[in-house]
SEDRENLO-909615 format. One record per residue (C-alpha): x, y, z; residue number from 1; residue in three letters. Coordinates in steps of 0.02 Angstrom, whole numbers, plus 50000, padded with zeros to 5 digits. Example, Ala and Ser with C-alpha at 12.3 -4.5 7.8 and 13.67 -1.06 7.14 Angstrom:
// SEDRENLO-909615
     c1     c2     c3  seq  type
  50615  49775  50390    1   ala
  50684  49947  50357    2   ser
END
This chain:
// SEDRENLO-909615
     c1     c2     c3  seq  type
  56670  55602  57274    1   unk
  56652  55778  57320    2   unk
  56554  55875  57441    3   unk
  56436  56014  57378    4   unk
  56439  56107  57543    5   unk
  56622  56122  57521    6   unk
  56679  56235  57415    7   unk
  56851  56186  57427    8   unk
  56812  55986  57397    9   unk
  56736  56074  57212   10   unk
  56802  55999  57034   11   unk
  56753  56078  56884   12   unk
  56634  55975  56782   13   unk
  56723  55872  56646   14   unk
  56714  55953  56488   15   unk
  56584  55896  56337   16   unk
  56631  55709  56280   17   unk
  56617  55671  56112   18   unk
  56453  55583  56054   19   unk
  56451  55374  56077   20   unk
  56496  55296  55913   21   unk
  56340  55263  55783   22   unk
  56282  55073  55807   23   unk
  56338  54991  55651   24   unk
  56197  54947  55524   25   unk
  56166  54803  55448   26   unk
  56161  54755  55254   27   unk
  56072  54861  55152   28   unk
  55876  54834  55167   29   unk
  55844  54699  55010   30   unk
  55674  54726  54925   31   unk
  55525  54739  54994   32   unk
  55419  54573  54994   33   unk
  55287  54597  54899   34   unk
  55328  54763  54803   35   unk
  55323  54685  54640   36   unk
  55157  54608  54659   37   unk
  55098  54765  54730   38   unk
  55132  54850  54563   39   unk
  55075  54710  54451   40   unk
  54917  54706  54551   41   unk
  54893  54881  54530   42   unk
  54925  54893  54354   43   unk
  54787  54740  54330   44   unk
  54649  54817  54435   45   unk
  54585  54938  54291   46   unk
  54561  54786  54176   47   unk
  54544  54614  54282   48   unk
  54464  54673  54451   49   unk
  54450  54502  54543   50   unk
  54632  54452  54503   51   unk
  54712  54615  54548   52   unk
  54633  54643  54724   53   unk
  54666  54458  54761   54   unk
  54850  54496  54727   55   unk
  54840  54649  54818   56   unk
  54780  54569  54957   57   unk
  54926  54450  54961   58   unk
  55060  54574  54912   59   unk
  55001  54677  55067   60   unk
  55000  54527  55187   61   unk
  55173  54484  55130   62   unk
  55238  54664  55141   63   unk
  55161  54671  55329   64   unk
  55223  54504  55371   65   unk
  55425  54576  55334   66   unk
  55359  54757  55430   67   unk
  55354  54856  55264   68   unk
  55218  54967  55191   69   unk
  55154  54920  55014   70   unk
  55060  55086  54940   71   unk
  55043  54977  54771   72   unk
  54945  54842  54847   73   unk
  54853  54967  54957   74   unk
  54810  55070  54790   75   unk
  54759  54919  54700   76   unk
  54651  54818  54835   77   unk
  54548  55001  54830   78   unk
  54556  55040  54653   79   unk
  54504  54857  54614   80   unk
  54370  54868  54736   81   unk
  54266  54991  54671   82   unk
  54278  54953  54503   83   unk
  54215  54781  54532   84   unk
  54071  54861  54639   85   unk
  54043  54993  54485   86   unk
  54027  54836  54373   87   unk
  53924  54725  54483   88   unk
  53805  54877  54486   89   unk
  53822  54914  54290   90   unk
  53776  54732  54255   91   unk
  53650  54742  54378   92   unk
  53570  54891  54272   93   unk
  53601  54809  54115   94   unk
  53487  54655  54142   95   unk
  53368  54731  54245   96   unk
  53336  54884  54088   97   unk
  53436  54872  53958   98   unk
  53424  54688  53892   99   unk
  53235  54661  53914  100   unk
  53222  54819  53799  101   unk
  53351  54732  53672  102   unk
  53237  54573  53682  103   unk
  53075  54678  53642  104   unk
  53173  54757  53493  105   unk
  53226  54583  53460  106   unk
  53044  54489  53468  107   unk
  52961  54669  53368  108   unk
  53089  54634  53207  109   unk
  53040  54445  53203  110   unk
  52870  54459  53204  111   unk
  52885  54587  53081  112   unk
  52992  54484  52976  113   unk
  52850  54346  52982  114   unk
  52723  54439  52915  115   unk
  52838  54524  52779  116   unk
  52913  54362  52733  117   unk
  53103  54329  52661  118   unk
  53198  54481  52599  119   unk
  53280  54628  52649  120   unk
  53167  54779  52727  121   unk
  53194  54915  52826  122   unk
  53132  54887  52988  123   unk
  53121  55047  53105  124   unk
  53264  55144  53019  125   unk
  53382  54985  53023  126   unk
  53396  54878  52864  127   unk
  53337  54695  52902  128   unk
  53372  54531  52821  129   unk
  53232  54441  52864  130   unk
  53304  54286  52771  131   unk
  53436  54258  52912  132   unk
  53309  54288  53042  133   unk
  53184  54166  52999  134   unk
  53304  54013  52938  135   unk
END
């Protein structure tokens, strides 16, 4: 060991050693768990909401379980989402406005075709058979 008071006692410092050897790595990383279900959910959620953010719930859950990130099943559980909220709230409007007014159409062109009787008439701009409509 050597004395820092004396002078004499002094050894240089050893030069730069060369950097530890890298740890070796393992296999190469297999595929993500979950990847492909990601995508498949994601490519589903524009046309079958309810299926395609239940798979991208799982595909996420498996891709966390192995410590990966899944962007696919992230994109689909949101883009499913709020197209299924879009069409809960379209069908919503649709029953609530648009199909009683398709019913009053419906029940106006019946009673119309009663009084007219069998044959084909042109009922508010729309040609009518009233045959078909009152057998």
């Amino acid at each position: 060991m050597t004395d820092p008071q004396n002078p004499a006692d002094h050894t240089p410092p050893p030069a730069y050693s060369a950097a530890p050897p890298a740890a070796p790595s393992g296999p190469a990383a297999g595929p993500v768990p979950g990847k492909t279900l990601g995508i498949v959910a994601f490519v589903l959620s524009f046309f079958m909401q309810v299926i395609a953010l239940i798979l991208g719930i799982v595909a996420l859950i498996q891709s966390r379980k192995a410590g990966a990130k899944n962007p696919w099943a992230v994109a689909a559980i949101i883009i499913s989402s709020i197209l299924l909220v879009v069409g809960v709230i379209a069908a919503i409007v649709f029953f609530a406005v648009i199909f009683p007014t398709l019913m009053q159409a419906t029940e106006e062109v019946v009673r119309q075709c009663q009084q007219l009787g069998g044959g084909v008439y042109e009922i508010n701009g729309v040609m009518v058979d009233c045959d078909q409509i009152l057998s």
